[in-house]
C-alpha positions as CSV (number, residue, x, y, z in Angstrom):
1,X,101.3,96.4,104.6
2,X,104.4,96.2,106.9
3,X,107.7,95.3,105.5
4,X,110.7,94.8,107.8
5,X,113.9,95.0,106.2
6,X,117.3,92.9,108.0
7,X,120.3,94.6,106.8
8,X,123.8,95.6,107.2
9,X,123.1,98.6,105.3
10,X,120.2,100.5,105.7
11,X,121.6,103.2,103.6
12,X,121.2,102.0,100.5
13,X,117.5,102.3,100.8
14,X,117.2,105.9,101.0
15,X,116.7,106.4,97.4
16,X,114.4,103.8,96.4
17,X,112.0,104.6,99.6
18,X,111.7,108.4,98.9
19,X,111.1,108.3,95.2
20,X,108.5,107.6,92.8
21,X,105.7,104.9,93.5
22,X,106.7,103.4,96.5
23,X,107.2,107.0,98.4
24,X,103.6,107.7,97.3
25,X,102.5,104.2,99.1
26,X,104.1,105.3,102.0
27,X,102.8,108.8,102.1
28,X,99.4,107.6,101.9
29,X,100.2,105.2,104.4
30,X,99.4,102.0,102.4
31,X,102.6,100.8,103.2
32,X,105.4,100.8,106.2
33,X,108.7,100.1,105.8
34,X,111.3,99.9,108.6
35,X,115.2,99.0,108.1
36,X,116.4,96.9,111.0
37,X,120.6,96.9,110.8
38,X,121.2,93.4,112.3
39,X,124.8,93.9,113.6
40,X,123.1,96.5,116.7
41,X,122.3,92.4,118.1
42,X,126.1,91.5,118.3
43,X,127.4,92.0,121.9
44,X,131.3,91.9,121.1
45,X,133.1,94.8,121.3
46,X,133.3,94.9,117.3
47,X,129.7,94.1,116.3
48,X,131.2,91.6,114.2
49,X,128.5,89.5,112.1
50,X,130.5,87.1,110.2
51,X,132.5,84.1,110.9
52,X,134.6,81.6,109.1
53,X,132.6,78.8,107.9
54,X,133.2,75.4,109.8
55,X,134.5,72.5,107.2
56,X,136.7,74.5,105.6
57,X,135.8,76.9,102.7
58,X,136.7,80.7,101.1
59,X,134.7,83.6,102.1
60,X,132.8,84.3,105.4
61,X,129.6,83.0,107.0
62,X,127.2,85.7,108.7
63,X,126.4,84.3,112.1
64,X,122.9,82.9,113.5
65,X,122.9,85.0,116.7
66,X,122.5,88.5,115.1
67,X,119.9,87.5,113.4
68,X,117.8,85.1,115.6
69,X,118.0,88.1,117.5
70,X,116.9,90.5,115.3
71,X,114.1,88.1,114.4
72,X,112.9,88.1,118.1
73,X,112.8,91.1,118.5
74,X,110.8,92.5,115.4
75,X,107.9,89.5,116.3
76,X,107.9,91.0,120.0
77,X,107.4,94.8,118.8
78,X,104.7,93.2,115.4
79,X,102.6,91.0,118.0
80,X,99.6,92.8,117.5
81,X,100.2,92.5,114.1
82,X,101.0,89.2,113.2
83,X,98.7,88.0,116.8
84,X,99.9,84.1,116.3
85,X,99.6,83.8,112.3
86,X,102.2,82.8,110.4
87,X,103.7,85.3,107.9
88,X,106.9,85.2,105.0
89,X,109.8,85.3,106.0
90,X,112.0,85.7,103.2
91,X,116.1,85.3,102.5
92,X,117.0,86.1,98.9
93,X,119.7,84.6,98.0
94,X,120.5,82.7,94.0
95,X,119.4,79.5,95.7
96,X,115.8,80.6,96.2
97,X,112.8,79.8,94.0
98,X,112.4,82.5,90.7
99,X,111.2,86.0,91.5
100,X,107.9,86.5,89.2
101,X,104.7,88.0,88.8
102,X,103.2,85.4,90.4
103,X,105.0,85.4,93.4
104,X,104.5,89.4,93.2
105,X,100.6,89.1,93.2
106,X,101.3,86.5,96.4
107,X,102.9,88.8,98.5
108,X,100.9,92.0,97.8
109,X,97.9,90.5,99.5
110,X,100.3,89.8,102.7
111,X,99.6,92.7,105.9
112,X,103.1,92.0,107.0
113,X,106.5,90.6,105.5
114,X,110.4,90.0,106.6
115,X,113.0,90.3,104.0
116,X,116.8,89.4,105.0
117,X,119.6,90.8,103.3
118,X,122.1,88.9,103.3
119,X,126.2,89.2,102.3
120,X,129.6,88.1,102.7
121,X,129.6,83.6,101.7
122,X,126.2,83.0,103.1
123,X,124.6,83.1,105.7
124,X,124.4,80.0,108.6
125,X,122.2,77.5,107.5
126,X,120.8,77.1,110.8
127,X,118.8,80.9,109.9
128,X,117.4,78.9,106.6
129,X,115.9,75.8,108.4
130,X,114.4,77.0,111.2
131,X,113.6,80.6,111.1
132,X,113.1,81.1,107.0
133,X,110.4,79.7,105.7
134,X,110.8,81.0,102.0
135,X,114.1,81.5,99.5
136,X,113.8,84.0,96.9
137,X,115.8,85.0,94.0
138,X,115.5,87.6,91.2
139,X,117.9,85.6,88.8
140,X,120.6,83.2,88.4
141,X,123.3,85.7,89.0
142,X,125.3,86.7,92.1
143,X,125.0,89.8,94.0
144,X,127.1,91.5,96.6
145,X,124.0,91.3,99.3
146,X,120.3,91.1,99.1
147,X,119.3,94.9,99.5
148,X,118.9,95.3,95.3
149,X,116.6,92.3,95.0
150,X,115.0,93.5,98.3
151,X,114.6,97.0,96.8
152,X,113.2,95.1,93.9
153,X,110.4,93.3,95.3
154,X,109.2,96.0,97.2
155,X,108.7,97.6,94.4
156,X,106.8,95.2,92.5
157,X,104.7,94.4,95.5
158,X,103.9,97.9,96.0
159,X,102.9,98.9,92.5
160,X,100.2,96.2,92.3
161,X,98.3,97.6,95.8
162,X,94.6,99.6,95.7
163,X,95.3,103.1,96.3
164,X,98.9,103.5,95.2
165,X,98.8,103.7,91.0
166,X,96.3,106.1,89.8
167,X,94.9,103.4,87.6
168,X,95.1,100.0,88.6
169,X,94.7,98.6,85.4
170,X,97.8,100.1,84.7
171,X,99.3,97.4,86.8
172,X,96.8,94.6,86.1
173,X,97.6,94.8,81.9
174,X,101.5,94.9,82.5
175,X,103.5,92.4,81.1
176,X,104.0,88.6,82.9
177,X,100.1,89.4,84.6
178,X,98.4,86.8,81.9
179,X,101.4,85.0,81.3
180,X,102.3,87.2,78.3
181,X,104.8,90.1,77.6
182,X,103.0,93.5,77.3
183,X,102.1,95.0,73.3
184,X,103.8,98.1,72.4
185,X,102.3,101.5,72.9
186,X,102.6,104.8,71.4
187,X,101.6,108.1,72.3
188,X,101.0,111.5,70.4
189,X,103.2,112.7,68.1
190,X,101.1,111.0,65.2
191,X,104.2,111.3,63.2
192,X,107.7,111.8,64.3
193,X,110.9,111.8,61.9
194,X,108.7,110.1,59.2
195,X,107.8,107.0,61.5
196,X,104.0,106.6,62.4
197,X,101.8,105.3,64.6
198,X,100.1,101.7,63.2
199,X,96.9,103.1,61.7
200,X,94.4,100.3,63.4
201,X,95.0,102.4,66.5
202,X,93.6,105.0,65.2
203,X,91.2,103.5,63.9
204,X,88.8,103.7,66.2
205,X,87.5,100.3,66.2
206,X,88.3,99.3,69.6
207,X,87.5,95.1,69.0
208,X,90.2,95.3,66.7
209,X,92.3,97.0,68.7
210,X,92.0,94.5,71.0
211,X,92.9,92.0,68.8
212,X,96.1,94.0,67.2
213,X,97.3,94.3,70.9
214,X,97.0,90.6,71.6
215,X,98.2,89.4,68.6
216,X,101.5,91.8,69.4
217,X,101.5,90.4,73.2
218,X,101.7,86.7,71.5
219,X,104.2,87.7,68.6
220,X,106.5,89.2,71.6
221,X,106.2,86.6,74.0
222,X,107.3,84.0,71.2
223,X,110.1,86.4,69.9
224,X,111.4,87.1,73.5
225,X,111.0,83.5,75.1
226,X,111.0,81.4,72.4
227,X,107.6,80.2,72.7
228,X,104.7,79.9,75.0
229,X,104.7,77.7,78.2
């Protein structure tokens, strides 16, 4: 998989791309990631990406040329890749439809995505309706810039390809993946500062197990959520 990144700061991704999961997907080549800063496609003098917004309003407006730009040239250099298809192209921004599992299991089985970061106001709308052709968000909350939910869905997307955990099923029994939050789990000790592991799993008796664990995963959801949908 092939992820291009639009940002203003690249730097911020050091860290999440050389640790943990995702550095292992990369390592074993099972995914690519390349930072594109859009203000290199600014031809002032400053390289300056934002505007005020026409109509009157606080905060600044990042321009459409920087990032039409940009966009052109990342489908010029991935034309072998993408060879005419149509792929996501994604702004995250609060607006944007509700970052789930779901939508995680949608874009894992993607070759080849565009995130944009973006900051300041917004960004011009004329970026939204004709290059973007999805909005994402990772909760109703604001955010300085899209790099942390960026950072975020890589992550998610990652974890969930063949090849990268050492057990998928890890992945495939975590929590949201049948609609339900995960059960608990516990690990030796047996015993530690007088509290114990639930005897049933230890028991042995793996069907009821299964059923202790599912009847946890229902009791949580309903706790958490305040019901099933």
């Amino acid at each position: 998989m092939q992820i291009d990144i639009l940002t203003l700061f690249p730097e911020m991704f050091k860290g999440p791309l050389s640790e943990s999961i995702v550095n292992r997907a990369i390592e074993k080549g099972l995914i690519s990631v390349e930072l594109i800063n859009f203000r290199d496609f600014c031809h002032d003098k400053n390289k300056q990406v934002d505007d005020y917004p026409y109509g009157g309003s606080y905060g600044m407006i990042i321009k459409p040329e920087p990032i039409f730009e940009a966009i052109d040239y990342i489908k010029n250099k991935r034309k072998n890749l993408i060879k005419g298809k149509e792929f996501p192209i994604i702004y995250l921004t609060p607006q944007g439809e509700k970052y789930n599992q779901n939508i995680a299991k949608e874009l894992c089985q993607e070759d080849y995505i565009i995130l944009i970061c973006g900051h300041y106001k917004d960004i011009d709308y004329r970026v939204r309706e004709h290059l973007v052709n999805r909005e994402i968000s990772i909760g109703d909350y604001v955010l300085s810039g899209g790099e942390l939910p960026a950072m975020i869905i890589i992550d998610s997307i990652t974890r969930l390809l063949k090849g990268v955990l050492t057990h998928i099923e890890s992945a495939e029994t975590d929590s949201f993946q049948d609609k339900l939050l995960d059960c608990p789990y516990y690990t030796r000790p047996r015993e530690y500062r007088g509290y114990k592991v639930p005897d049933i799993l230890l028991s042995g008796n793996h069907k009821k197990i299964l059923e202790w664990q599912e009847n946890k995963k229902i009791e949580h959801t309903k706790k958490i959520q305040g019901g099933l949908n």
